[in-house]
PyMOL CGO cylinders between C-alpha atoms (Angstrom):
from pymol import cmd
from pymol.cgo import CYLINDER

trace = [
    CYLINDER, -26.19, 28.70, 33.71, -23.63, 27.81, 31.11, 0.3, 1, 1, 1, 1, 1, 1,
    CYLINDER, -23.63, 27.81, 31.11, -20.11, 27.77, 31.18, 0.3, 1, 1, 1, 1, 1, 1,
    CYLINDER, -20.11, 27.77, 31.18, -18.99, 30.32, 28.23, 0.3, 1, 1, 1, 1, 1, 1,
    CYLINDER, -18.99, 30.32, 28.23, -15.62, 27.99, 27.73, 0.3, 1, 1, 1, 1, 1, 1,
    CYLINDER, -15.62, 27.99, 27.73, -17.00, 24.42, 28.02, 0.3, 1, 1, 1, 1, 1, 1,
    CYLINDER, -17.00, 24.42, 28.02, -20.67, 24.59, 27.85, 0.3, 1, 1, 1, 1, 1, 1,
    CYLINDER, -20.67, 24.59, 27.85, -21.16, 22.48, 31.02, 0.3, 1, 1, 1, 1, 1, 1,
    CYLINDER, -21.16, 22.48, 31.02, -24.18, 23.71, 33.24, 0.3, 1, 1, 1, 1, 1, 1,
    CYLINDER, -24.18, 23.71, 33.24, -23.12, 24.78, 36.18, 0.3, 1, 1, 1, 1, 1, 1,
    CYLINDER, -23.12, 24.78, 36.18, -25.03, 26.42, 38.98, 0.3, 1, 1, 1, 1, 1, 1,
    CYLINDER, -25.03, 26.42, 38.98, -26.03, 30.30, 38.93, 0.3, 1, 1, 1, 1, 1, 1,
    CYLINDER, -26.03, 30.30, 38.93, -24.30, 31.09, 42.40, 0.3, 1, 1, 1, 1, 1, 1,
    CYLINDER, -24.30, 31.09, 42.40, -20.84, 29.70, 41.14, 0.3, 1, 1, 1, 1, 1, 1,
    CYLINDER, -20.84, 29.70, 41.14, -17.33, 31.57, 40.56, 0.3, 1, 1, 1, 1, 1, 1,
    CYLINDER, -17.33, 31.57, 40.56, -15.33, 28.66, 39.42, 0.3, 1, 1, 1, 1, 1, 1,
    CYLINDER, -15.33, 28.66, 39.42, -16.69, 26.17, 36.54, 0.3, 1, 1, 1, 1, 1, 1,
    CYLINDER, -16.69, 26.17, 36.54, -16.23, 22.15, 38.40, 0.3, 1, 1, 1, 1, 1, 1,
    CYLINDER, -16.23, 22.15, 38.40, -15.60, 20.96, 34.66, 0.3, 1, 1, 1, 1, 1, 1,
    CYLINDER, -15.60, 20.96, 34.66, -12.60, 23.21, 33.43, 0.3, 1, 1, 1, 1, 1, 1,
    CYLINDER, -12.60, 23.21, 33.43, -11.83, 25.51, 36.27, 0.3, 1, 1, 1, 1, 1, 1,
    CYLINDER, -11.83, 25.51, 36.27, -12.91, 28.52, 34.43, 0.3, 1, 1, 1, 1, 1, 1,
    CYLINDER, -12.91, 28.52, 34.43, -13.53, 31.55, 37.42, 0.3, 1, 1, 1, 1, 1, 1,
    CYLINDER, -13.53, 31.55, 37.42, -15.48, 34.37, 37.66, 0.3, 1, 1, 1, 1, 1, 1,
    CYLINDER, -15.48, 34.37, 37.66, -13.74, 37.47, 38.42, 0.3, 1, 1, 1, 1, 1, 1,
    CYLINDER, -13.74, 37.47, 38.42, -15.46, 41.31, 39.21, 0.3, 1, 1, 1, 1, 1, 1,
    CYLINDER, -15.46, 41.31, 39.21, -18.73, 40.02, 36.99, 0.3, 1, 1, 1, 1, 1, 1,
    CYLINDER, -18.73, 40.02, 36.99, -16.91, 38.33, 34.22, 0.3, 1, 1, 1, 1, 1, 1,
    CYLINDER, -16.91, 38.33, 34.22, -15.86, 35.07, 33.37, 0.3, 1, 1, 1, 1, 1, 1,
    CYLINDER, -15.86, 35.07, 33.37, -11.79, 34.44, 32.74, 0.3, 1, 1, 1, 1, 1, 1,
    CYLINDER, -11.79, 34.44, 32.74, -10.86, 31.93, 30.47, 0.3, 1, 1, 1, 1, 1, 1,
    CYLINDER, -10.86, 31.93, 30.47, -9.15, 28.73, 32.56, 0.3, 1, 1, 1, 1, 1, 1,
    CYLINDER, -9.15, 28.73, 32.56, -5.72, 28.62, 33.40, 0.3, 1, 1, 1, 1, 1, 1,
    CYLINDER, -5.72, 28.62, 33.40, -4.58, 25.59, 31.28, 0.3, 1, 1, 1, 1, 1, 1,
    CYLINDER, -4.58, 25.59, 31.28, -7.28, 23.04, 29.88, 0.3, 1, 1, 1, 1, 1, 1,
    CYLINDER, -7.28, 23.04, 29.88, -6.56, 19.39, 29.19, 0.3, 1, 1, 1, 1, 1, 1,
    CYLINDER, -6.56, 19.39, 29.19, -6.16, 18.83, 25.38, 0.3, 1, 1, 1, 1, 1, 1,
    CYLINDER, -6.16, 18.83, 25.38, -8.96, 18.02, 23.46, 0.3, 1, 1, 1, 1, 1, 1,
    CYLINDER, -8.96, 18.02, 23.46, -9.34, 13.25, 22.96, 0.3, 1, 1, 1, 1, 1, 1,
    CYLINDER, -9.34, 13.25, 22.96, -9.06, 12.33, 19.37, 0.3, 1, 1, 1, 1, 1, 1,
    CYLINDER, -9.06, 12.33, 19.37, -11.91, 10.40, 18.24, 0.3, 1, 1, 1, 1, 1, 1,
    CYLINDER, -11.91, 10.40, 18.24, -11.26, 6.49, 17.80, 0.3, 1, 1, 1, 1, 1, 1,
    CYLINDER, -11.26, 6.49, 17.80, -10.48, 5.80, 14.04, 0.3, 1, 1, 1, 1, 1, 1,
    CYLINDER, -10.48, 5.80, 14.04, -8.00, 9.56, 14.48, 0.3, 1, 1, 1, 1, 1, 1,
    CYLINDER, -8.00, 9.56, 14.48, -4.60, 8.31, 13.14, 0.3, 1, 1, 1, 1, 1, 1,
    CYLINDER, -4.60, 8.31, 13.14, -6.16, 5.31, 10.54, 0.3, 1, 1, 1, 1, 1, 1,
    CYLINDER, -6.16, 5.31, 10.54, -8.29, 8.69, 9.34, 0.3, 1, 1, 1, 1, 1, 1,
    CYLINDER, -8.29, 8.69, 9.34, -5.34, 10.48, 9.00, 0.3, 1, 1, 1, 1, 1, 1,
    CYLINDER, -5.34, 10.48, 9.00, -2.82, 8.35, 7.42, 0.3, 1, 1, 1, 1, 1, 1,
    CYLINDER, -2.82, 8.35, 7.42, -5.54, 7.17, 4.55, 0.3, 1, 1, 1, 1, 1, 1,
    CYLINDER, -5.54, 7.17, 4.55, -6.33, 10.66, 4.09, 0.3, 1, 1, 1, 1, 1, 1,
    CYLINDER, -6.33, 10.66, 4.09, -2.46, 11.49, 2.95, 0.3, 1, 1, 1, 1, 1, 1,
    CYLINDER, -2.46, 11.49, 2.95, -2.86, 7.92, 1.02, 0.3, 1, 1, 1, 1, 1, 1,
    CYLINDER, -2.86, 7.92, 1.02, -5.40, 9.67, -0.86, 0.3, 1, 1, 1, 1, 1, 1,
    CYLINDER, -5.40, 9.67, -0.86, -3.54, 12.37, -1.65, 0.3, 1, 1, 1, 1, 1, 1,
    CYLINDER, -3.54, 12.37, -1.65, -0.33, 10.51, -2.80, 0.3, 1, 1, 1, 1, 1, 1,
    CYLINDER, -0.33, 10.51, -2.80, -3.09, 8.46, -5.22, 0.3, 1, 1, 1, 1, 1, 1,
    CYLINDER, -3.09, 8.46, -5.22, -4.17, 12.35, -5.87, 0.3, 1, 1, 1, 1, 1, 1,
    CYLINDER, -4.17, 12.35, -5.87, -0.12, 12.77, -6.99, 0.3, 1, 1, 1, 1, 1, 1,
    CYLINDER, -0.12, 12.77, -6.99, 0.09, 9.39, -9.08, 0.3, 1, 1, 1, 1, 1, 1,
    CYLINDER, 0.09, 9.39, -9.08, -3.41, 10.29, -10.81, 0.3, 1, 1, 1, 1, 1, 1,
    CYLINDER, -3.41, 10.29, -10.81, -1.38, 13.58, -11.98, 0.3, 1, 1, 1, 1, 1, 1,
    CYLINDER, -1.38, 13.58, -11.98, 1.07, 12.48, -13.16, 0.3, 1, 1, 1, 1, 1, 1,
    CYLINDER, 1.07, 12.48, -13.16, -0.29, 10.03, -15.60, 0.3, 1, 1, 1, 1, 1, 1,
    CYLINDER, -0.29, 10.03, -15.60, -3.24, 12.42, -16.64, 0.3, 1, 1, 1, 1, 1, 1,
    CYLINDER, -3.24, 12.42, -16.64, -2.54, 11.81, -20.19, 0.3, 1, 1, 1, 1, 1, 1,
    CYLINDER, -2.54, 11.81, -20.19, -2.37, 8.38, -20.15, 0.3, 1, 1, 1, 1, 1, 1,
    CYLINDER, -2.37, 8.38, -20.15, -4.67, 5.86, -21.89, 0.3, 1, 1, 1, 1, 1, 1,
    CYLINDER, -4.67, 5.86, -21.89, -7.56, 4.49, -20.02, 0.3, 1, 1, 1, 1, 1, 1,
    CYLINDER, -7.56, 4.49, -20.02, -9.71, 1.74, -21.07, 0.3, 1, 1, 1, 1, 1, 1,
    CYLINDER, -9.71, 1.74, -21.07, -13.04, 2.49, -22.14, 0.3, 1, 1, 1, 1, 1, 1,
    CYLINDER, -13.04, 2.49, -22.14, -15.49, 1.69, -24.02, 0.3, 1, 1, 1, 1, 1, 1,
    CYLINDER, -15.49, 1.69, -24.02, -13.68, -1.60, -25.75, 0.3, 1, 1, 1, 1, 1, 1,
    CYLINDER, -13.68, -1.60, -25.75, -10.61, 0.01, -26.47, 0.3, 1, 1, 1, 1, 1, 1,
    CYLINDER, -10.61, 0.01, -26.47, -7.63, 1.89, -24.98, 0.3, 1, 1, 1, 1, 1, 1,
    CYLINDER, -7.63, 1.89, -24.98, -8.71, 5.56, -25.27, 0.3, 1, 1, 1, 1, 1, 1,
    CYLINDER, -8.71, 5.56, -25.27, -6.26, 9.03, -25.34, 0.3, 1, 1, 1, 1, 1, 1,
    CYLINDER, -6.26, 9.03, -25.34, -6.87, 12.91, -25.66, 0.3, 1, 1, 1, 1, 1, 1,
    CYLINDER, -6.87, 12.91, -25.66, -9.72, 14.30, -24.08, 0.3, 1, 1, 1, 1, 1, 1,
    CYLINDER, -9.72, 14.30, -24.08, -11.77, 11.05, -22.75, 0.3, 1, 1, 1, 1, 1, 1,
    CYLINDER, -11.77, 11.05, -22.75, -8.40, 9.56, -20.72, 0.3, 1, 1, 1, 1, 1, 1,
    CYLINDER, -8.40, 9.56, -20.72, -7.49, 13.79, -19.32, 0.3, 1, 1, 1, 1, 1, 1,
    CYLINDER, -7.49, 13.79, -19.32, -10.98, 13.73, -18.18, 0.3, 1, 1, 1, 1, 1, 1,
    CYLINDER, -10.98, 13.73, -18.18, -11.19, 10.23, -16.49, 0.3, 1, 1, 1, 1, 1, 1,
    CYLINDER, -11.19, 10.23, -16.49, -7.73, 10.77, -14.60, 0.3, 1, 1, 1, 1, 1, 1,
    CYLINDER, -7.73, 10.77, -14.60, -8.84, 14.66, -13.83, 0.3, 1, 1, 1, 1, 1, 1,
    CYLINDER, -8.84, 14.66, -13.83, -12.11, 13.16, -12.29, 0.3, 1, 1, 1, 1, 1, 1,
    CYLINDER, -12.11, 13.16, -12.29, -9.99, 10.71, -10.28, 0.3, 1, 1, 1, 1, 1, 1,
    CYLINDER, -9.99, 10.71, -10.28, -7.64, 13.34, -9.02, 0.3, 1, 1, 1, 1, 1, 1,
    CYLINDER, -7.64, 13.34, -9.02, -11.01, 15.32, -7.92, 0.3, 1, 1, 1, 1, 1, 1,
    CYLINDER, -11.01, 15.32, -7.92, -12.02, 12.29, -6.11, 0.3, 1, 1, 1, 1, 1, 1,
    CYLINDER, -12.02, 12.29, -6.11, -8.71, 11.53, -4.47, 0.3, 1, 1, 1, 1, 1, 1,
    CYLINDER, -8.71, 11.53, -4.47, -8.26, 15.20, -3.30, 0.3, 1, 1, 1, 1, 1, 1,
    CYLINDER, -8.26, 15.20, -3.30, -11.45, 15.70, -2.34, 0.3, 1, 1, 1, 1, 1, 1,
    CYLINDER, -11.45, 15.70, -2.34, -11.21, 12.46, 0.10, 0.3, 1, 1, 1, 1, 1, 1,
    CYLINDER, -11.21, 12.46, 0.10, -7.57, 13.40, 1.41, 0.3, 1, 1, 1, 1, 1, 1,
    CYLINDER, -7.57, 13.40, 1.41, -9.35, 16.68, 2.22, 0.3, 1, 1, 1, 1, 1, 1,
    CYLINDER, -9.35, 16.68, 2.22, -11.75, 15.47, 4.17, 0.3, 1, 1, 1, 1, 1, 1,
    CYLINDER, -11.75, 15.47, 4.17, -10.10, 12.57, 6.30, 0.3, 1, 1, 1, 1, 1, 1,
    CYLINDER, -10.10, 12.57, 6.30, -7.34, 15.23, 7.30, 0.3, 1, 1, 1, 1, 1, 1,
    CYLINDER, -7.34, 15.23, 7.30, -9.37, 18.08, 7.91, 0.3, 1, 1, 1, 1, 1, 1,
    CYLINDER, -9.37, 18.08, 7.91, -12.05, 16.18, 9.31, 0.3, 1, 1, 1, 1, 1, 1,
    CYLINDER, -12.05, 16.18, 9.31, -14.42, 17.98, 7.29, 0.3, 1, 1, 1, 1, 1, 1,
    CYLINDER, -14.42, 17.98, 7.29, -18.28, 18.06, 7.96, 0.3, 1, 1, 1, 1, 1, 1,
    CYLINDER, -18.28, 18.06, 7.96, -18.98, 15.95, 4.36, 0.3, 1, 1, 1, 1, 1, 1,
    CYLINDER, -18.98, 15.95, 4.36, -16.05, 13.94, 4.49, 0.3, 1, 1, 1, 1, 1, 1,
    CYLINDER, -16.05, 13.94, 4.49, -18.41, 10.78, 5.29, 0.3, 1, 1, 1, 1, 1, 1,
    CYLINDER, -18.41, 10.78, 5.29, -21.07, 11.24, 2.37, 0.3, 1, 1, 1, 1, 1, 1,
    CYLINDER, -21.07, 11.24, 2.37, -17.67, 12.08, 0.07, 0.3, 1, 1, 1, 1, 1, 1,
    CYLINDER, -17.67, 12.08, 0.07, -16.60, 9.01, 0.99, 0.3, 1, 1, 1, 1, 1, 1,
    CYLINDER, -16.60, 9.01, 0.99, -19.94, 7.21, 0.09, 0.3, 1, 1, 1, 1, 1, 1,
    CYLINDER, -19.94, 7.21, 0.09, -19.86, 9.12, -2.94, 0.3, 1, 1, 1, 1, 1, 1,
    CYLINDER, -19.86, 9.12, -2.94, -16.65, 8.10, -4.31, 0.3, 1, 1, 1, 1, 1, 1,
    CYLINDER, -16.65, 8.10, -4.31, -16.81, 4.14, -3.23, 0.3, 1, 1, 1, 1, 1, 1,
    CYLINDER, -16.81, 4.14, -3.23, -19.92, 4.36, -5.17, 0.3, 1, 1, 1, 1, 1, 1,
    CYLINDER, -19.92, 4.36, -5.17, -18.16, 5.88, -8.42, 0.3, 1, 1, 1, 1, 1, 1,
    CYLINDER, -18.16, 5.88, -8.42, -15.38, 3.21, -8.06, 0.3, 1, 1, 1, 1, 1, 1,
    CYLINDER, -15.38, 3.21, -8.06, -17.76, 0.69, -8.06, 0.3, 1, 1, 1, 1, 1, 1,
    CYLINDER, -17.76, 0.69, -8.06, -19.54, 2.06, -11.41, 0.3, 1, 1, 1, 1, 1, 1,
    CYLINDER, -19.54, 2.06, -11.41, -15.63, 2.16, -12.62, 0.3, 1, 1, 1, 1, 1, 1,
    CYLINDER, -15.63, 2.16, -12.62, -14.88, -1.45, -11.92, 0.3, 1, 1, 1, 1, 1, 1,
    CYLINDER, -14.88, -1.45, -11.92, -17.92, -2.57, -12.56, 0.3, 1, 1, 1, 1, 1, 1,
    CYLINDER, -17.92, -2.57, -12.56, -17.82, -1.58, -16.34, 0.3, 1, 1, 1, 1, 1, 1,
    CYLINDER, -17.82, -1.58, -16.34, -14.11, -2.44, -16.42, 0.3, 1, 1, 1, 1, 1, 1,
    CYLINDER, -14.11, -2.44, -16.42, -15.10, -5.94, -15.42, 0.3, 1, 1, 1, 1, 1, 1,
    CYLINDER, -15.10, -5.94, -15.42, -17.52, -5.79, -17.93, 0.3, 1, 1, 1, 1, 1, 1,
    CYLINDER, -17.52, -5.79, -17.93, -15.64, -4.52, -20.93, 0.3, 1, 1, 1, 1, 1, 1,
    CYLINDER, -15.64, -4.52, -20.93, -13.56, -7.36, -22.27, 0.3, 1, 1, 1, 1, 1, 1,
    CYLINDER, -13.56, -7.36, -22.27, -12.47, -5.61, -24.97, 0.3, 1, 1, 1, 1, 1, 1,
    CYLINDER, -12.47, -5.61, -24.97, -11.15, -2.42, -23.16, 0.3, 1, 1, 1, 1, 1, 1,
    CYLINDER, -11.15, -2.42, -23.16, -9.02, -5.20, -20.39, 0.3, 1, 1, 1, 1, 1, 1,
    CYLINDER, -9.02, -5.20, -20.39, -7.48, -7.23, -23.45, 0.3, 1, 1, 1, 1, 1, 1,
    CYLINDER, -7.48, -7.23, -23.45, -6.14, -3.83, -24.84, 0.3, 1, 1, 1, 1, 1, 1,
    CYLINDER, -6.14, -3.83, -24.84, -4.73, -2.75, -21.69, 0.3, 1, 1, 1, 1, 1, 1,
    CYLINDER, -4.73, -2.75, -21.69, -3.61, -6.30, -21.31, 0.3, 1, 1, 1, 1, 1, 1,
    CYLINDER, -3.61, -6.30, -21.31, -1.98, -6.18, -24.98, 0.3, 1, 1, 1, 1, 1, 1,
    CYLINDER, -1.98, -6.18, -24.98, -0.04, -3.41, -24.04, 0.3, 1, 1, 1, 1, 1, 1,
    CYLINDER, -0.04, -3.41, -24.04, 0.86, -3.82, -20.48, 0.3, 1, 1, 1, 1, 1, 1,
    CYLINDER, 0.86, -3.82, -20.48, 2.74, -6.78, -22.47, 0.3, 1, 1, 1, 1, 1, 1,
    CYLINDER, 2.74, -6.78, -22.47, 4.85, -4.52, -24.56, 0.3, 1, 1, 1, 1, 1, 1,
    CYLINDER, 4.85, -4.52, -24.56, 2.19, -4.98, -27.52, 0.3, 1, 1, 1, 1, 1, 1,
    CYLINDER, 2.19, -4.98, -27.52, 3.48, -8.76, -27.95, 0.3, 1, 1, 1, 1, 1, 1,
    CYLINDER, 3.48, -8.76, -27.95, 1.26, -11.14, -29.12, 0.3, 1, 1, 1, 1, 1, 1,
    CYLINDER, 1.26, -11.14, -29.12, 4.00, -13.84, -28.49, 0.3, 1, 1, 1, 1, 1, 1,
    CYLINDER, 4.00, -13.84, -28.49, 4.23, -12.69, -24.83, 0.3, 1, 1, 1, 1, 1, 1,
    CYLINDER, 4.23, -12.69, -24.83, 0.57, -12.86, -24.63, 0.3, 1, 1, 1, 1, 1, 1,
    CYLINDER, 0.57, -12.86, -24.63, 0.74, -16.21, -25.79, 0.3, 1, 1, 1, 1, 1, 1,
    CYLINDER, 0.74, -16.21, -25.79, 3.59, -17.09, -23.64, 0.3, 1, 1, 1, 1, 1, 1,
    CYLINDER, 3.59, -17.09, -23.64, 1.73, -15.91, -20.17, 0.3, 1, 1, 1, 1, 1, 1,
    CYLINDER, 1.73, -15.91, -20.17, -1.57, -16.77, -21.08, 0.3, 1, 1, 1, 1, 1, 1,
    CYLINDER, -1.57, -16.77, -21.08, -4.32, -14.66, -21.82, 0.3, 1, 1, 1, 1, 1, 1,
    CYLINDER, -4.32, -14.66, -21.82, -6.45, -17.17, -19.44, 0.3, 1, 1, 1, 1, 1, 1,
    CYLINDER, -6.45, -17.17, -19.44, -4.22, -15.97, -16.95, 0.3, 1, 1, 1, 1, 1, 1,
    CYLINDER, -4.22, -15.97, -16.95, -3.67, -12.13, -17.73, 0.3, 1, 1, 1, 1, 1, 1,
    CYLINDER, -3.67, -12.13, -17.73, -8.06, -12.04, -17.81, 0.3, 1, 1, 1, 1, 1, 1,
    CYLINDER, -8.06, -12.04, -17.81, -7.91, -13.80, -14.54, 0.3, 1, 1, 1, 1, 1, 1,
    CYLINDER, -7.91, -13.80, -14.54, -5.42, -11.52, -12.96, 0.3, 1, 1, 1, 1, 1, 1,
    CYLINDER, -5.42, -11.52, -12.96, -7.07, -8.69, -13.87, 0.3, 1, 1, 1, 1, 1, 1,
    CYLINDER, -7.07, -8.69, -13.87, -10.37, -9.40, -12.93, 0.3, 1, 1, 1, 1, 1, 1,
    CYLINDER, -10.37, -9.40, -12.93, -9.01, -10.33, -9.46, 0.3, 1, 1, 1, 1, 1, 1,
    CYLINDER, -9.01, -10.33, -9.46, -7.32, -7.06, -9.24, 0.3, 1, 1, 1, 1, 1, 1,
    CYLINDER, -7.32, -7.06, -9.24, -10.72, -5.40, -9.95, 0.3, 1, 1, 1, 1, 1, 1,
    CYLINDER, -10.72, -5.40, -9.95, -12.69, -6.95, -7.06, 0.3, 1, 1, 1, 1, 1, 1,
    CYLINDER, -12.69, -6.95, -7.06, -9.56, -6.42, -4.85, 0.3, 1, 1, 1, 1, 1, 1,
    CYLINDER, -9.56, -6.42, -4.85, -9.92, -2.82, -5.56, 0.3, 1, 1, 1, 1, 1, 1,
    CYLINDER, -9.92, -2.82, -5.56, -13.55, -3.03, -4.74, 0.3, 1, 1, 1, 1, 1, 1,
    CYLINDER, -13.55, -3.03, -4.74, -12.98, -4.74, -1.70, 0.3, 1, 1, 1, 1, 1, 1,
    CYLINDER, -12.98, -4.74, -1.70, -10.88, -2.66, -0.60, 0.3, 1, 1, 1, 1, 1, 1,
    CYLINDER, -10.88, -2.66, -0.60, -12.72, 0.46, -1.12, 0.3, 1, 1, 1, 1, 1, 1,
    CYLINDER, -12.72, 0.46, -1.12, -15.97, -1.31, 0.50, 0.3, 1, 1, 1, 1, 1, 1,
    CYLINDER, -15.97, -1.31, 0.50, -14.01, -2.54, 3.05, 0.3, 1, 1, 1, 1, 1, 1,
    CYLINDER, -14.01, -2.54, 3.05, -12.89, 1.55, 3.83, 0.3, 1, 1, 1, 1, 1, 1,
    CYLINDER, -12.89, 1.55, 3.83, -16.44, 2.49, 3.42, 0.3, 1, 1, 1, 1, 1, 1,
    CYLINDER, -16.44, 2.49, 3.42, -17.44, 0.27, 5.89, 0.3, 1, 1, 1, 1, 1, 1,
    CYLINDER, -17.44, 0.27, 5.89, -14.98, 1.64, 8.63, 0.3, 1, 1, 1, 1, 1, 1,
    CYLINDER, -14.98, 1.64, 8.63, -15.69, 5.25, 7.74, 0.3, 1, 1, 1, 1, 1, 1,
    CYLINDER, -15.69, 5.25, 7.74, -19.18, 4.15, 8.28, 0.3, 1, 1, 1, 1, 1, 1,
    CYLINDER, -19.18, 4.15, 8.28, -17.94, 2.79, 11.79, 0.3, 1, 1, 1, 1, 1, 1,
    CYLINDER, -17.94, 2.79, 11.79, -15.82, 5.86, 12.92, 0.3, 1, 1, 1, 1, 1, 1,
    CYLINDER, -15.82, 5.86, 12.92, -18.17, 8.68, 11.26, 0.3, 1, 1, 1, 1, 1, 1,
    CYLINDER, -18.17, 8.68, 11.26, -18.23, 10.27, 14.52, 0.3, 1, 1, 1, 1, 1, 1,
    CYLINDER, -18.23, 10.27, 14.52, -14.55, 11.84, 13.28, 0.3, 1, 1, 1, 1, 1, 1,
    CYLINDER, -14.55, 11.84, 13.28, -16.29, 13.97, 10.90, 0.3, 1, 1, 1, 1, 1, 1,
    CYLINDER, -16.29, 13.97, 10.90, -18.57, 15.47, 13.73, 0.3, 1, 1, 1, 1, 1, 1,
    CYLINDER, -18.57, 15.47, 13.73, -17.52, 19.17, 14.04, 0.3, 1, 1, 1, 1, 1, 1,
    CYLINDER, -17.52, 19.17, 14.04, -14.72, 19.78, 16.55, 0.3, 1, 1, 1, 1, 1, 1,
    CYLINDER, -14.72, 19.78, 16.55, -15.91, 21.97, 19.28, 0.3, 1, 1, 1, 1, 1, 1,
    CYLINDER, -15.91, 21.97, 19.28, -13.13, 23.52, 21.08, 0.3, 1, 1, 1, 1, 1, 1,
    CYLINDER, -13.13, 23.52, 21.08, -13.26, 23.80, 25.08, 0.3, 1, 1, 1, 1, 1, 1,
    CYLINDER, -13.26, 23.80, 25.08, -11.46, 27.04, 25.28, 0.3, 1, 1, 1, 1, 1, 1,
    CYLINDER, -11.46, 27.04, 25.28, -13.77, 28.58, 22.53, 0.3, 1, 1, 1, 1, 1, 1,
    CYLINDER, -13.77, 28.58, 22.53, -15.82, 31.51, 24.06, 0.3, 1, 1, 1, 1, 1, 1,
    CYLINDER, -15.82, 31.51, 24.06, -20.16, 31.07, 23.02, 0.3, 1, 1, 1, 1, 1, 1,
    CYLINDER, -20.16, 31.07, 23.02, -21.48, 34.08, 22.12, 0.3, 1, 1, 1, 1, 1, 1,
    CYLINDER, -21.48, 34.08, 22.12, -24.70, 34.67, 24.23, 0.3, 1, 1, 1, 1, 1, 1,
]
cmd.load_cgo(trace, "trace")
């Protein structure tokens, strides 16, 4: 038969569970006096703190919702940047969601969303027009402090910071990939089965 608390087979003739000292008592089982607490899976607290990461980036993605984004060769306002900062804070919640929770779809969400940052950078990368605007004005709108710096050297920088953000995001993919036995449903020893 089956323990009814920890799902260990145990033999028919028994009145105490060998696994978590459940006991039978006048035909029914009782539940065990004190279990041992549940492991955490490996990858628990690296799970947990990038999951609140995600939902501080959630928090910064909010508050600059109406900020210009560049798209499409130019800096871009009003509807286009509210709806590429509301799909980001989406994204962001969705993931702090799941890596806290430990939710069932947390490891395809995660899949998901590396692959829409890498769509993101990828045309970022590949929009010079839309990176020297944002580069224009992350200069105070100076040409002369453009020309001071180095637009050389602004393009470079921001093309590194591109592939550092898809690094980074592979590289999280990756372990998620690694440790995606922490989205595996929790299955708690104390729980009674239904029979």
């Amino acid at each position: 038969m089956e323990c009814p608390f920890c799902a260990e087979t145990i033999q028919d003739q028994a009145i105490v569970c060998r696994f978590c000292d459940a006991r039978e008592e006048n035909g029914e089982w009782v539940r065990p006096p004190a279990l041992a607490p549940l492991a955490q899976p490996k990858g628990y607290m690296t799970m947990q703190v990038a999951g609140w990461f995600f939902i501080l980036s959630l928090l910064m993605e909010a508050l600059g919702i109406t900020s210009d984004v560049p798209l499409f060769g130019k800096l871009r306002g009003g509807a286009p940047a509210f709806l590429y900062h509301a799909a980001f804070v989406g994204i962001y919640g969705a993931l702090g969601y799941a890596l806290i929770k430990r939710a069932p779809w947390g490891y395809r969400a995660t899949l998901l969303a590396t692959l829409v940052v890498t769509i993101d950078r990828g045309r970022y990368m590949l929009d010079p027009g839309a990176r020297d605007a944002e580069l224009f004005k992350a200069t105070g709108g100076s040409p002369e402090v453009m020309d001071m710096i180095g637009s050389d050297l602004l393009e470079s920088i921001s093309s590194l910071t591109a592939v550092a953000v898809l690094a980074s995001w592979w590289g999280f993919a990756a372990y998620v990939h690694f440790r995606r036995a922490y989205f595996e449903p929790v299955v708690s020893q104390s729980a009674e089965r239904t029979r």
